[in-house]
NULOMAR-918076 format. One line per 2 residues: their letters; for each residue z, x, y of C-alpha. Coordinates in steps of 0.2 Angstrom, whole numbers, m for minus. Last residue first. Layout:
A	Z X Y ~ ...
This chain:
XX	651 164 604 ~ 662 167 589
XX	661 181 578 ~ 678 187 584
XX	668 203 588 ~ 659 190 600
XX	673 182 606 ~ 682 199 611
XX	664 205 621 ~ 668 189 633
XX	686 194 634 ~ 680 214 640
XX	667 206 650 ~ 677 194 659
XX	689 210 662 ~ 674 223 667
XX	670 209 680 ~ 687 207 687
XX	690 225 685 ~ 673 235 690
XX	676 222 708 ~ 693 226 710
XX	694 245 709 ~ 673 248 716
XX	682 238 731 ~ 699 247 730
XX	689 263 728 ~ 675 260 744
XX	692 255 753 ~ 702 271 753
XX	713 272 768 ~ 728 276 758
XX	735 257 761 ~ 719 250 754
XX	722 261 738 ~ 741 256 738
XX	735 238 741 ~ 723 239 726
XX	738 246 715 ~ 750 232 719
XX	736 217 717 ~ 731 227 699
XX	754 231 697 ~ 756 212 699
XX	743 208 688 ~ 747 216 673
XX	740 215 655 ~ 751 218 642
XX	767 207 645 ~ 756 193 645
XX	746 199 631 ~ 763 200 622
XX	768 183 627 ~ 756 170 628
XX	742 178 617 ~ 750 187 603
XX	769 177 603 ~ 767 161 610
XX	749 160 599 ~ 758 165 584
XX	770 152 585 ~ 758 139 590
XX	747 145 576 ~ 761 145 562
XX	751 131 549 ~ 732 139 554
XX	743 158 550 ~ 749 151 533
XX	735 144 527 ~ 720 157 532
XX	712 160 515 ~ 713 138 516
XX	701 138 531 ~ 707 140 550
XX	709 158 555 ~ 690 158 563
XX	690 145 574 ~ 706 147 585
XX	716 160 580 ~ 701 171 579
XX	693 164 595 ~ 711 167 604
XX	710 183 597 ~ 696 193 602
XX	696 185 617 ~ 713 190 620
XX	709 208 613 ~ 695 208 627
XX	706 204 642 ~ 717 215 636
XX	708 231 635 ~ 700 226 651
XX	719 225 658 ~ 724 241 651
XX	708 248 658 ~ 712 244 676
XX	730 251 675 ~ 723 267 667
XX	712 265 684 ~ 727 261 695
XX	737 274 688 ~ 728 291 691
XX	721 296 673 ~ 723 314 668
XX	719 312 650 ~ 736 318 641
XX	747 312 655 ~ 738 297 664
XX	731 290 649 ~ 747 290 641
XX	757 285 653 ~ 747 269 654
XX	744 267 636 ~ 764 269 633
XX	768 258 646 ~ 756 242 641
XX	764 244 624 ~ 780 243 629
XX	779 230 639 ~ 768 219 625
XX	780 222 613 ~ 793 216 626
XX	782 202 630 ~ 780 195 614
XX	796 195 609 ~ 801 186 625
XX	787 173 622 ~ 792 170 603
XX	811 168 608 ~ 807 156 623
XX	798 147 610 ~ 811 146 598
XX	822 140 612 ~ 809 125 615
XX	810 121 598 ~ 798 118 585
C-alpha cells in the first residue's frame, strides 16, 4: 500500500479519535461535573487500555482463518485504530498542559496525585487491555 493510503488511514483515524476524545470530555465535565484535567486523565486510561485491548487482538488473536480478512488488512487497520484514532484519542499535550495549569494554580499535591494516578493508572489500563484481549 501507499504511503498516501496511509496518510489517509492515519487522518481518519484521528479525526474519529478527535471527536471522540471531545465528546467524552465534555461529557464528563457537563453531565458529571468533571474538571478537565481529571476527565482528561480518564480519557487517556481509557485509551491506554483499549490499545492494549487492541493491539493484543490484532496481533495474536485476529490471526486464524475466522479472522481472514482483518489478518490480510492489519496494517491498515492498525494505521487507523491504533496509530491514528488512539492517537487522536489520547492526549498528551493537554496531560503536560493540565498539570502545568495545576502547578501554576498553586496546587501541587493534585498535579502530583494528577501525574503519578495517570502514568500508573495508564500502564494499567493497557496492561488490563491485554488480558481482556486474552493475552498476557
Amino acid at each position: 500500500m501507499n504511503l498516501m493510503a496511509h496518510l489517509a488511514f492515519v487522518a481518519a483515524g484521528s479525526a474519529l479519535g478527535g471527536l471522540a476524545r471531545y465528546g467524552v470530555v465534555s461529557g464528563l465535565m457537563h453531565f458529571a461535573g468533571a474538571a478537565p484535567h481529571w476527565a482528561t486523565m480518564l480519557v487517556n486510561i481509557s485509551g491506554s487500555f483499549f490499545l492494549g485491548w487492541f493491539i493484543t487482538m490484532l496481533g495474536e488473536v485476529w490471526t486464524d482463518e475466522q479472522h481472514r480478512w482483518i489478518h490480510a488488512h492489519a496494517e491498515e487497520i492498525r494505521l487507523l485504530v491504533a496509530v491514528g484514532f488512539t492517537g487522536g484519542y489520547t492526549t498528551f499535550s493537554s496531560f503536560e498542559a493540565e498539570t502545568y495549569r495545576l502547578l501554576r494554580d498553586s496546587m501541587a499535591w493534585t498535579a502530583i496525585v494528577y501525574v503519578t494516578a495517570s502514568v500508573f493508572l495508564g500502564l494499567i489500563g493497557f496492561r488490563l487491555g491485554m488480558l481482556v484481549a486474552g493475552k498476557g
